[in-house]
N, C-alpha and C positions, 0 to 999 in steps of 0.2 A: 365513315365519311371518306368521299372520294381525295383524294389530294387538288384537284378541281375545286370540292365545294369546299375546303380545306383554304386554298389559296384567295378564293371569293371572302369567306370567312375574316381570314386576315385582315384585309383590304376595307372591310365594313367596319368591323369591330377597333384596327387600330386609327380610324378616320373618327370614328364616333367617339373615341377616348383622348386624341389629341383636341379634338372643336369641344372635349369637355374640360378639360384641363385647358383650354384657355379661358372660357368662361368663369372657371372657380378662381383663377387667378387675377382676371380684370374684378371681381366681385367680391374678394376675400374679408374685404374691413364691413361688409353687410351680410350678419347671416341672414342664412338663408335666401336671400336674395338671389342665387343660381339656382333653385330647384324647378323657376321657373320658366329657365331655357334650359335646362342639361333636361330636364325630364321631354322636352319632345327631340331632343337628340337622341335621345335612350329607346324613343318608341320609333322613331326615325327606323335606329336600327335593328331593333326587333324583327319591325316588317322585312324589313331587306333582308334581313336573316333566313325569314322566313320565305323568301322566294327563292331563296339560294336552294332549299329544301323540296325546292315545289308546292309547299305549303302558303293559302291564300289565307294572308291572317288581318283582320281590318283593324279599324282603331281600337274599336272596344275590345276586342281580344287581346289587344297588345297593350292595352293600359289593364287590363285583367293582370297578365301578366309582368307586366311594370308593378303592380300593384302589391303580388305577392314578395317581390324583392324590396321594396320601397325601406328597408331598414339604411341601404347606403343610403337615403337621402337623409336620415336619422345622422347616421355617421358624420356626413358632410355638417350639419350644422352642429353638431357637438365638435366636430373640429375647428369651425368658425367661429366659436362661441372660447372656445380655449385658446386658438393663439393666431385666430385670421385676423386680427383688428391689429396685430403687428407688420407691419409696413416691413413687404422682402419677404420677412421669415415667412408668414401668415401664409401670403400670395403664393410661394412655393409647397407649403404644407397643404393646402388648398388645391394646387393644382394636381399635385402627387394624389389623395385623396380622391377624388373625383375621377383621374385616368382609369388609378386601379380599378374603383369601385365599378366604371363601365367595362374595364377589359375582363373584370372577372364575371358581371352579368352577361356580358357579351359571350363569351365561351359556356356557361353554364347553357343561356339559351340556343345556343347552335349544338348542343351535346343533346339537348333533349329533342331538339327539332329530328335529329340523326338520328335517335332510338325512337323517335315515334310518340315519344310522350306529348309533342305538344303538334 
């Protein structure tokens, strides 16, 4: 990876993690109820990942691949389900949750897009 598609990278992935983490955190006291905006945030940035690459990836490819990580949406609502319904605490465990969980799909798929796997 160039330090270009490197810096692009950045730019995508911590954009797509902070508009996710606000969403888990205005949504906390309802699970599940984020999965249905952070998830076209997540394919959002797929795609754009995927251009950074040179790689022309459409919806369905990018929900293919949304699809195989779909465990963080797992995560996020067993986090919601245990302590999002707590007012502050919830909203912040919520929000943490959800960042990571994109910044680490986000880096996983721009790793693979670099070695060609995707």
């Amino acid at each position: 990876m160039t330090d270009e598609q490197k810096n692009k990278c950045h730019v995508i992935i911590h954009t797509a993690s902070v508009a996710a983490a606000g969403v888990a955190s205005g949504m906390a006291q309802i699970p599940g109820s984020d999965n249905a905006v952070i998830t076209p945030i997540q394919l959002t940035m797929i795609v754009s990942l995927g251009k950074v690459f040179g790689k022309s990836l459409g919806e369905a490819a990018a929900k293919a691949t949304l699809g195989s990580t779909m465990a963080s949406a797992i995560g996020r609502t067993v986090t919601q389900v245990l302590v999002g319904w707590i007012p502050g605490i919830g909203n912040a465990i919520n929000a943490t949750t959800a960042a990571s969980l994109t910044e680490s799909l986000g880096w996983i798929i721009a790793k693979d897009f670099d070695e060609g796997r995707l």
